[in-house]
C-alpha positions as CSV (number, residue, x, y, z in Angstrom):
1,X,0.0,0.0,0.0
2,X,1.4,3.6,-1.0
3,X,0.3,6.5,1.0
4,X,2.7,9.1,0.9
5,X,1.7,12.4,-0.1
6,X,4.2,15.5,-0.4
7,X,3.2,17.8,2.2
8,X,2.7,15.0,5.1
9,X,5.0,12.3,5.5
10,X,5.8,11.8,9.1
11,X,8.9,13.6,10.2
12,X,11.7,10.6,10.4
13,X,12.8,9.9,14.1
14,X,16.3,11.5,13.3
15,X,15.2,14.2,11.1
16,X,17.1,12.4,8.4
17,X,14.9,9.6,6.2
18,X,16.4,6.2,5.8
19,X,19.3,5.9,4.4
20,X,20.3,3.1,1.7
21,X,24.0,2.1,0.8
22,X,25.4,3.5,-2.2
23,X,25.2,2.3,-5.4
24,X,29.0,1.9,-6.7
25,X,29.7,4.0,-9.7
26,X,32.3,6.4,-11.7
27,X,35.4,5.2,-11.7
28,X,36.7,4.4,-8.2
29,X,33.7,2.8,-7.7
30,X,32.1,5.1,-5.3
31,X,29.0,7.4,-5.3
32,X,30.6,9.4,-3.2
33,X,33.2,10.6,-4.6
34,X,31.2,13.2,-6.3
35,X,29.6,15.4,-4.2
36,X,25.8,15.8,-4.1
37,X,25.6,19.1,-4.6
38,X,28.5,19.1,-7.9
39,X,26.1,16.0,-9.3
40,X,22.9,17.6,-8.9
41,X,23.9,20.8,-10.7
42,X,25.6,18.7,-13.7
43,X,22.1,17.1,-14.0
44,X,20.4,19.9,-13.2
45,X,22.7,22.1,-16.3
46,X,21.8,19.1,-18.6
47,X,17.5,19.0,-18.1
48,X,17.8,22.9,-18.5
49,X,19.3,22.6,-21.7
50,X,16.5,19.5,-22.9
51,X,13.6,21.9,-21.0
52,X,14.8,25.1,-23.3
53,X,15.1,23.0,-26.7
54,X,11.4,21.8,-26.1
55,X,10.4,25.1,-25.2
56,X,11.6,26.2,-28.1
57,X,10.5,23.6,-30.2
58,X,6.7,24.0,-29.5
59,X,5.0,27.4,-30.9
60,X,3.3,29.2,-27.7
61,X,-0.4,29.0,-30.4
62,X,0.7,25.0,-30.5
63,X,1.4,25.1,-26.1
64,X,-2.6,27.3,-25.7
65,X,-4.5,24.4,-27.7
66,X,-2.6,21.7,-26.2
67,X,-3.5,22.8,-23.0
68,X,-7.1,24.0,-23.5
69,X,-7.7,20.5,-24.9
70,X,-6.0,18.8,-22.0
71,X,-8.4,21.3,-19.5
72,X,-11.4,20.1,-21.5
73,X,-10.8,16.4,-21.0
74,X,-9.6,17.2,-17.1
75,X,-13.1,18.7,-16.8
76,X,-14.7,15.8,-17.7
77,X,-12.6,13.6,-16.1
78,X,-12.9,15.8,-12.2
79,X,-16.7,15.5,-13.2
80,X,-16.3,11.4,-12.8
81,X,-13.5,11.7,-10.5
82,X,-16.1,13.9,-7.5
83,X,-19.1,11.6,-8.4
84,X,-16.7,7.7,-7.6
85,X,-15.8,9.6,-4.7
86,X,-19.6,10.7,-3.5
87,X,-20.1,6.9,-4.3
88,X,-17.0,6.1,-2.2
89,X,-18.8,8.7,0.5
90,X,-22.1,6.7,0.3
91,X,-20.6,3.0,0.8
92,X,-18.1,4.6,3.6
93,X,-19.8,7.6,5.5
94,X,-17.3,10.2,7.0
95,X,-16.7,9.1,10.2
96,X,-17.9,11.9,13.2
97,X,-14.8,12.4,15.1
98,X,-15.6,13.2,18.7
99,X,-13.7,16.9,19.5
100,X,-10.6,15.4,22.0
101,X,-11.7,15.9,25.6
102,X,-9.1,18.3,27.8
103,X,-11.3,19.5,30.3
104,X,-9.2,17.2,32.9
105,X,-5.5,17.9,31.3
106,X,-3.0,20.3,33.6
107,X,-3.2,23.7,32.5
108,X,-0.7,24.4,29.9
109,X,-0.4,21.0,28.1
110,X,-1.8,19.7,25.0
111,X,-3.2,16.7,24.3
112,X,-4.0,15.1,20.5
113,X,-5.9,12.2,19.0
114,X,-4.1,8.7,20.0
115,X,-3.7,10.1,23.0
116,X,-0.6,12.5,22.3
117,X,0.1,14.6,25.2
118,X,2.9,17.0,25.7
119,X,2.7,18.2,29.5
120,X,2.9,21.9,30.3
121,X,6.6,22.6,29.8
122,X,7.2,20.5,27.0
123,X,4.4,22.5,25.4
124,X,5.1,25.8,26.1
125,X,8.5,25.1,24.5
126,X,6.4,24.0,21.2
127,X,4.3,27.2,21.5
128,X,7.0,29.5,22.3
129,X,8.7,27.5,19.0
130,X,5.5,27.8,17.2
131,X,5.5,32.1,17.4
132,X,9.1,32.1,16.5
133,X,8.3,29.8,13.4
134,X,5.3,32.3,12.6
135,X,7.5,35.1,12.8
136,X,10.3,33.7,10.2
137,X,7.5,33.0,8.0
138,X,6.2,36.4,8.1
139,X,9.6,38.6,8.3
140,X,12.0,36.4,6.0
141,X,10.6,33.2,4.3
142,X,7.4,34.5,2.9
143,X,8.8,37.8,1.5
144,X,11.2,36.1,-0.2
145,X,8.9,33.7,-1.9
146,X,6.7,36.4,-2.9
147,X,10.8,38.0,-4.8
148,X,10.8,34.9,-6.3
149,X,7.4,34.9,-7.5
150,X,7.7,38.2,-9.0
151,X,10.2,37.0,-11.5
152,X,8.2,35.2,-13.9
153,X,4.3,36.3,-14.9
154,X,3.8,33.1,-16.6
155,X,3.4,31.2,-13.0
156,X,2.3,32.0,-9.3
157,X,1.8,30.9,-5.1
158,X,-1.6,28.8,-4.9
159,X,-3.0,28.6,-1.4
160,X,-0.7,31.0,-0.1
161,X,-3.2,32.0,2.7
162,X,-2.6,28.1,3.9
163,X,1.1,28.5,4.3
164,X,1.0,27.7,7.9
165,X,0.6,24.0,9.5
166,X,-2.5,23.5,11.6
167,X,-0.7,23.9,15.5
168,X,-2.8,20.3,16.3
169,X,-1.3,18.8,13.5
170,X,2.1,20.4,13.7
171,X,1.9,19.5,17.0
172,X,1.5,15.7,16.7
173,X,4.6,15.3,14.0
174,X,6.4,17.2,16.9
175,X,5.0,14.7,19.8
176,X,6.5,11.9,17.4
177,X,9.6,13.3,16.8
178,X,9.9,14.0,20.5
179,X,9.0,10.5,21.5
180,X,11.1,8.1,18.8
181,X,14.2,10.5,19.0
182,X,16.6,12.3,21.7
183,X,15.5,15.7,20.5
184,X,14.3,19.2,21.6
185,X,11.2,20.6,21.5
186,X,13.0,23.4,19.1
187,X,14.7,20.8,17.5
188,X,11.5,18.9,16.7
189,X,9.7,21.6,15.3
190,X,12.7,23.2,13.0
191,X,12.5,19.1,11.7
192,X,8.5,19.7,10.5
193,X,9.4,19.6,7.0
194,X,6.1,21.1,5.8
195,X,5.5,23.4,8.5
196,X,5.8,26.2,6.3
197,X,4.9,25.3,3.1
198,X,4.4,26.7,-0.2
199,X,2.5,25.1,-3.9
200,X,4.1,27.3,-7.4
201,X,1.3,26.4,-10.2
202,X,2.8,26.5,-13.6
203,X,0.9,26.6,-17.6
204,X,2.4,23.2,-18.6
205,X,4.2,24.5,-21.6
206,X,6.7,26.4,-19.3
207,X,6.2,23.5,-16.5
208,X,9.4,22.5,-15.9
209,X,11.7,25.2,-17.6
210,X,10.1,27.4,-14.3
211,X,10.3,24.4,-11.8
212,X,14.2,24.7,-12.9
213,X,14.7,28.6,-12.6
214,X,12.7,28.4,-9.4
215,X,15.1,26.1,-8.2
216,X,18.1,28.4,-8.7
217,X,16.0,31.4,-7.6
218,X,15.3,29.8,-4.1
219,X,18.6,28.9,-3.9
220,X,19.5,33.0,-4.8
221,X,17.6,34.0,-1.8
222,X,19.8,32.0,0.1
223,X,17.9,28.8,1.1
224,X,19.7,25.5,1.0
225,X,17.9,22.6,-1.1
226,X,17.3,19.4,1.1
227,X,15.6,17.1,-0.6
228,X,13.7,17.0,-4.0
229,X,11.2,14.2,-5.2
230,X,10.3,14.0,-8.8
231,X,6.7,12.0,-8.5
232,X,5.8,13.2,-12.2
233,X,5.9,9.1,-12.9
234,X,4.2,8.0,-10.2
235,X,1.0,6.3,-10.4
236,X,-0.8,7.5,-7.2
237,X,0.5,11.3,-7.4
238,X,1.8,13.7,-9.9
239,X,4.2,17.0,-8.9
240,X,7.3,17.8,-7.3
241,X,8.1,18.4,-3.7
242,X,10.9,19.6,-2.4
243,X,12.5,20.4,1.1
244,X,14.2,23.6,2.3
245,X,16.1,25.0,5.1
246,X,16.5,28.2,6.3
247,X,20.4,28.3,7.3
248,X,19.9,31.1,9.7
249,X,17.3,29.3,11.5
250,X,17.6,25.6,10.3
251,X,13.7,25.4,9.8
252,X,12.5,23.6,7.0
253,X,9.7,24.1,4.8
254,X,8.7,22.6,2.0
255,X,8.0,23.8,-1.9
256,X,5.9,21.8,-4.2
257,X,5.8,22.6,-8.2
258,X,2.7,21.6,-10.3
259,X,0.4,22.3,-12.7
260,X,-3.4,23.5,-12.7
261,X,-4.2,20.6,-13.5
262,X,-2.1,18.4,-10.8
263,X,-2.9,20.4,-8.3
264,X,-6.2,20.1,-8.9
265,X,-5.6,16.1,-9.0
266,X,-3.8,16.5,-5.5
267,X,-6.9,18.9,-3.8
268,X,-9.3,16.1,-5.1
269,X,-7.5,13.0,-3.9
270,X,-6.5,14.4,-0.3
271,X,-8.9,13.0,1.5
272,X,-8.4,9.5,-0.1
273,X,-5.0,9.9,1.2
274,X,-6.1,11.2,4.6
275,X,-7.8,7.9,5.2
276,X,-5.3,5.5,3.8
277,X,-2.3,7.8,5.7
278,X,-4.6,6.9,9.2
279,X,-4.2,3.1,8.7
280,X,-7.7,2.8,10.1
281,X,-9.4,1.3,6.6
282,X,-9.7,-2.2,5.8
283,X,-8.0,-4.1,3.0
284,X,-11.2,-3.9,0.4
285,X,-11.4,0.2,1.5
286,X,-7.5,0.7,0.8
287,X,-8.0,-1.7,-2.4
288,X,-11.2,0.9,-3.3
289,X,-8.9,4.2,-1.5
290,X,-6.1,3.5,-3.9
291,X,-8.2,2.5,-6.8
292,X,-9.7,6.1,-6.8
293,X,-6.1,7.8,-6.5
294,X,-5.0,6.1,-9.6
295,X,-7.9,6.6,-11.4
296,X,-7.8,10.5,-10.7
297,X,-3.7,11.0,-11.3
298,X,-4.2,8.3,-14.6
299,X,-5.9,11.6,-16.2
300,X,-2.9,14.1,-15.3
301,X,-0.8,15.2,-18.3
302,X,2.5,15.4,-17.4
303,X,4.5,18.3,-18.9
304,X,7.0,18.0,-22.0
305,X,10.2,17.0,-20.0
306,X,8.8,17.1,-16.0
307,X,9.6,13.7,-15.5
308,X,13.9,14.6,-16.3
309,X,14.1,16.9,-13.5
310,X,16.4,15.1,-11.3
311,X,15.5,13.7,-7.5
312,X,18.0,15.8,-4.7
313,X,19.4,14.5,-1.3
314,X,21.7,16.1,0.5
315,X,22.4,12.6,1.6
316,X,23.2,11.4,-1.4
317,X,21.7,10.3,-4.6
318,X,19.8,6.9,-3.1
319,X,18.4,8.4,0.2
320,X,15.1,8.4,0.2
């Protein structure tokens, strides 16, 4: 069963993913004798230099119709897509969860669903974490996403008004982290990759010739690349997420890079997710859960070229 969605995979008990032994290659037979960094930019040079050619190749009359005929099947297709998932609705009804009950907890600590608690200091560390995180958004993060944004018309910040994580849900990655690793309350929330985050939407004829320049943009404003996942040939997901820090700080946050179309696909699908991320559904639901993501991300076009941009890990090329 596949249920990871960019935007809310569990923060990793060491704040690092799982790490896989290189694959031996070049000529002394390690992957690491090449830094990431120097690797990523050589592929990174080389898919710039494809994404301009098929720019260039397709006349911007040829890019309109191609897209307005892809948006006229996607309309159709998110017409079918919302009525298998009112069907899905009907055979599973939306489960009523019952508000969690704190009327008996110590003043000052928080308590979750599953029965997550962080007692009074603990949490005031997280909320005291929380405002700082709020306040990098607003002074330096946010600003200079909007700088970036203002560098190319053809493209722009979806859901920008939803930059922030939910403080319940922040608050449970954090209770995680806290719990399977020997960190800080600080530490723990500077870990939340997608406690900031941010969607760029893109026409698809400029798709991944902007996802590229964004890259180096970011990067121009002085943010540090993490992690990137190209999920452009995925079968339960299309777009790219990528992971950020913040050197001054160390906080992460998280940039994804789609199209109208897959973002669309992602907003539809979400709750599907949800349910299958919760591990509360039984087999025939999942079987019927990830039926209905397939279906839906089966009818995203990808972009000329999105599926070249190359994966990034600090870590290396094969940690995931």
């Amino acid at each position: 069963m596949s249920v990871d969605q960019p935007g809310e995979a569990d923060v990793p008990p060491d704040g690092t993913g799982d790490q896989r032994d290189d694959q031996n290659d070049g000529p002394a037979g390690r992957a690491d004798s090449v830094q990431p960094e120097t690797r990523y930019r050589q592929e990174y040079d080389a898919e710039l230099r494809v994404a301009a050619a098929l720019e260039k190749s397709v006349t911007r009359q040829q890019a309109a119709a191609r897209e307005e005929a892809a948006a006229v099947k996607w309309g159709e297709k998110v017409e079918e897509g919302r009525w298998m998932w009112g069907e899905y609705q009907r055979r599973w009804p939306p489960e009523e969860r019952a508000p969690v009950d704190r009327s008996q907890d110590p003043a000052g600590s928080w308590r979750g669903e599953g029965n997550r608690v962080l007692d009074a200091a603990v949490n005031g560390r997280v909320e005291a974490a929380c405002d700082r995180l709020a306040e990098l958004e607003r002074d330096r993060i946010s600003p200079a996403l909007r700088a970036v944004e203002r560098q190319d018309p053809d493209r722009h910040l979806v859901c920008f008004d939803r930059r922030l994580k939910d403080h319940d849900r922040l608050k449970e990655k954090v209770h995680q982290t806290i719990k399977e690793s020997n960190r800080s309350p600080e530490q723990a929330v500077s870990l939340v990759p997608d406690a900031i985050r941010y969607t760029f939407q893109y026409p698809e004829a400029h798709y991944t010739r902007g996802v590229l320049a964004d890259i180096t943009r970011l990067r121009d404003q002085g943010f540090k690349l993490d992690k990137l996942k190209n999920s452009w040939s995925d079968d339960q997901y299309k777009g790219i997420n990528s992971q950020w820090i913040n050197p001054d700080s160390g906080q992460r946050f998280e940039v994804q890079f789609h199209t109208r179309i897959s973002f669309e696909a992602k907003q539809l699908t979400h709750d599907a997710y949800e349910r299958l991320r919760t591990r509360q559904a039984d087999k025939f639901e999942e079987i019927v859960l990830e039926a209905f993501q397939k279906k839906i991300t089966a009818e995203v076009p990808a972009p000329p070229g999105a599926d070249g941009i190359p994966d990034f890990s600090e870590r290396g090329p094969d940690a995931r």
